[in-house]
C-alpha positions as CSV (number, residue, x, y, z in Angstrom):
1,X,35.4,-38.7,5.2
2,X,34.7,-35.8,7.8
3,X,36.6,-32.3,7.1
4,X,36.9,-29.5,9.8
5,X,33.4,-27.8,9.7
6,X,33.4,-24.4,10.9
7,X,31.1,-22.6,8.9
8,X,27.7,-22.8,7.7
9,X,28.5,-25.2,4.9
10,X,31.5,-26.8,3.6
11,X,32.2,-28.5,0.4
12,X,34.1,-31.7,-0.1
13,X,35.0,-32.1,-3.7
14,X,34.7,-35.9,-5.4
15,X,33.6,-37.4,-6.9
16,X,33.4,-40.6,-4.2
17,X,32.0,-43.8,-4.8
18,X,28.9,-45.7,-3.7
19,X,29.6,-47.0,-0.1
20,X,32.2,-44.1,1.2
21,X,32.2,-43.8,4.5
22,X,30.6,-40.5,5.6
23,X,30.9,-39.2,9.4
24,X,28.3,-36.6,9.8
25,X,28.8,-34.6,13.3
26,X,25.9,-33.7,15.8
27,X,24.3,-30.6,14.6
28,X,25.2,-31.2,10.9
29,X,23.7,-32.7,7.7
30,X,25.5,-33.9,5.0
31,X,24.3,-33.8,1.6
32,X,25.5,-35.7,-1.4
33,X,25.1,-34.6,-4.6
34,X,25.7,-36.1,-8.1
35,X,24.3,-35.3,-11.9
36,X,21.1,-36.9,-11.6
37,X,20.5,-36.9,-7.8
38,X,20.5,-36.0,-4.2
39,X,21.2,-37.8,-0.8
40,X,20.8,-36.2,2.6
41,X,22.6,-37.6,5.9
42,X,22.2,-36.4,9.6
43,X,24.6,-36.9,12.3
44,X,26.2,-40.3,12.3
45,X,28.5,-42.5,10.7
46,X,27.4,-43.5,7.4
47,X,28.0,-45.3,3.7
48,X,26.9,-43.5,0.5
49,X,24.4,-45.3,-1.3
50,X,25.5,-43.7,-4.8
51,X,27.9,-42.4,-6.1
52,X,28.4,-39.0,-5.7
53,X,30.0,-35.6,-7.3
54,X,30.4,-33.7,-4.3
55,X,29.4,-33.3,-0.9
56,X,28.2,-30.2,1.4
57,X,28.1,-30.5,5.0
58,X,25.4,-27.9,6.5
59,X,25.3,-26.6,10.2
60,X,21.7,-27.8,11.3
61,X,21.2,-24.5,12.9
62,X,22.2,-21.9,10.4
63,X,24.1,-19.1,11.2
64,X,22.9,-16.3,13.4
65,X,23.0,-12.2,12.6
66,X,21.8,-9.5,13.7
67,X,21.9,-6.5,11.5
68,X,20.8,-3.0,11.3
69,X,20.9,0.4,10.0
70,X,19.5,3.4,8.1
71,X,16.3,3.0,6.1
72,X,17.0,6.8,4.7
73,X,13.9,9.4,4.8
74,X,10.9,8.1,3.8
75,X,7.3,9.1,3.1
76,X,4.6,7.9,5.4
77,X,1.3,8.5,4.3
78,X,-0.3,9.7,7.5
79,X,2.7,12.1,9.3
80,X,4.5,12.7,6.0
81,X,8.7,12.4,5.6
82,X,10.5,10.7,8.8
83,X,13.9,9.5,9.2
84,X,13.4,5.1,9.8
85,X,16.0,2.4,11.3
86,X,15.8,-1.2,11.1
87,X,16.6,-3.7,13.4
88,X,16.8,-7.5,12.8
89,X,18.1,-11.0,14.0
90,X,17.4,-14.4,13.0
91,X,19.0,-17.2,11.2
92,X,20.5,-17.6,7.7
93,X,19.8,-21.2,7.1
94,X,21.1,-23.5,3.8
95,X,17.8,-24.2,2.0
96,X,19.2,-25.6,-1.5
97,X,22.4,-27.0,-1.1
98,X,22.6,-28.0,-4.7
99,X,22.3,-23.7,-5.5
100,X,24.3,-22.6,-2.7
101,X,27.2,-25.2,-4.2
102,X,26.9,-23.6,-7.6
103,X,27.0,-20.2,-5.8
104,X,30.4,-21.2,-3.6
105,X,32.0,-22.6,-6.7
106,X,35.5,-23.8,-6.2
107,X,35.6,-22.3,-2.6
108,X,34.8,-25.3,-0.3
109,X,34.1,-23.4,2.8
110,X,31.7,-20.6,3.7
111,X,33.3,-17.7,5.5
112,X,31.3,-16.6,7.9
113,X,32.4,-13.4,8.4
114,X,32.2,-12.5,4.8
115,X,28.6,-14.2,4.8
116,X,27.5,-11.7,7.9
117,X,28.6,-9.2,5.9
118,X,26.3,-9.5,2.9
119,X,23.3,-10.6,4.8
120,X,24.0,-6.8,7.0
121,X,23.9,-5.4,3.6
122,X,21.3,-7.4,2.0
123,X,19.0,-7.9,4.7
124,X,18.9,-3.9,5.4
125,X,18.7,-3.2,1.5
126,X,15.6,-5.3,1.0
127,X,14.3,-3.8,4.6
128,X,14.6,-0.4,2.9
129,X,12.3,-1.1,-0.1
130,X,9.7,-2.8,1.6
131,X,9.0,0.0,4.2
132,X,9.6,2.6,1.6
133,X,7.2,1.2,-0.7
134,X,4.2,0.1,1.8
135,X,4.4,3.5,3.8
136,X,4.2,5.4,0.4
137,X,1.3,3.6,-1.0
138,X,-0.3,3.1,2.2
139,X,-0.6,0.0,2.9
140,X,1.9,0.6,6.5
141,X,2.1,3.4,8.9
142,X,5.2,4.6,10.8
143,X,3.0,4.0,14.3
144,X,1.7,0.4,13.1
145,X,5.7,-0.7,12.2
146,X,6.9,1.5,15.2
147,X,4.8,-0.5,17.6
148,X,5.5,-4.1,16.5
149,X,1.9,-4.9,15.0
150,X,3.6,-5.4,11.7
151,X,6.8,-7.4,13.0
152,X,5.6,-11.0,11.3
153,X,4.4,-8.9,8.0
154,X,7.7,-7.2,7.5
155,X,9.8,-10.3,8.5
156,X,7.9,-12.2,5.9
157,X,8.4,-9.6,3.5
158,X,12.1,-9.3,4.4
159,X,12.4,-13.1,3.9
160,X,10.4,-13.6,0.3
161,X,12.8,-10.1,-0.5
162,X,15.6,-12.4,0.2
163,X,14.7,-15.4,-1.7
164,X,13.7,-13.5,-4.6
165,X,16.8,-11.2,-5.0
166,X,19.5,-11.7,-7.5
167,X,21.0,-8.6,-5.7
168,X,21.0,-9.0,-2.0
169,X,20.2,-12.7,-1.2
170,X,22.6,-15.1,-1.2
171,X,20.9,-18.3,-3.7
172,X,20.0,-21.8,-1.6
173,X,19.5,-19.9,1.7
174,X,16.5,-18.5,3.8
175,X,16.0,-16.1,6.4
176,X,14.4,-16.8,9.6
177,X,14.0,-13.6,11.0
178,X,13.1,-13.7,14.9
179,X,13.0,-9.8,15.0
180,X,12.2,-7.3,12.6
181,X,11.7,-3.9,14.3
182,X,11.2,-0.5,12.5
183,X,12.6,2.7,14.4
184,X,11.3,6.5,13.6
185,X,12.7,9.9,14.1
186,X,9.5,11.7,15.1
């Protein structure tokens, strides 16, 4: 069993018994999932050792995005209202395949295109909150974000955003951001 994978993850719908034959491509893992448990396979030609509902087949490396746009007007404590910009790229990555399956639902690929898109939306969306709220209280200035001594704080912040959002995350999947950048109008 080895469908065309394109995308960040595929579905192949079973069930399929104990001892299928599972080719697993270089840069992929499969998973296999049934009712009361959970198999993983890397790259290779392998048999199932259970039976199993359904499988997912994940690209190893995620799927890389950049996105970016308008933070709106917010309020920094020290140099009052300014216009703000975010920049990012980094990896969207399958991190529960058992979610992300209940999330795809009878789709059994991905679309890639359609995934960019919501992380562009999402990603910037959290972004927005997390500035606006730490320059209002304080806690961030415009100068400390604008030059990159709070990149890894606002990634991280951008990331746990993402895994906690019913909104603009996407369930079973983390962000690895690589660059989070903050842009002000002065």
């Amino acid at each position: 069993m080895r469908p065309a994978i394109e995308s960040l993850a595929v579905v192949v719908k079973g069930p399929f018994p104990r001892g299928t034959q599972v080719n697993v491509p270089d840069g992929h893992t499969f998973v296999g999932l049934a009712s009361i448990a959970m198999m993983t396979l890397l790259a290779g030609t392998h048999t199932t050792l259970q039976d199993c509902d359904f499988g997912m087949y994940t690209r190893d490396g995620g799927l890389p995005f950049r996105a970016g746009g308008p933070v709106g007007r917010v309020r920094d404590a020290a140099t009052g209202p300014r216009e703000a910009r975010v920049f990012l790229e980094g990896t969207l990555v399958v991190s529960d395949a058992l979610t992300l399956s209940k999330v795809l639902g009878d789709s059994h690929a991905v679309d890639d295109g359609a995934v960019l898109s919501l992380v562009q939306r999402g990603a910037v969306s959290i972004a927005r909150g997390v500035i606006a709220e730490r320059l209002e209280r304080g806690a961030w200035s415009a100068a400390q974000l604008a030059e990159g001594g709070l990149e890894r704080a606002l990634a991280a912040s951008i990331a746990a955003g993402w895994r906690a959002s019913k909104d603009d995350g996407i369930a079973g999947t983390t962000l690895k951001l690589t660059l989070s950048r903050a842009v002000f109008s002065p």
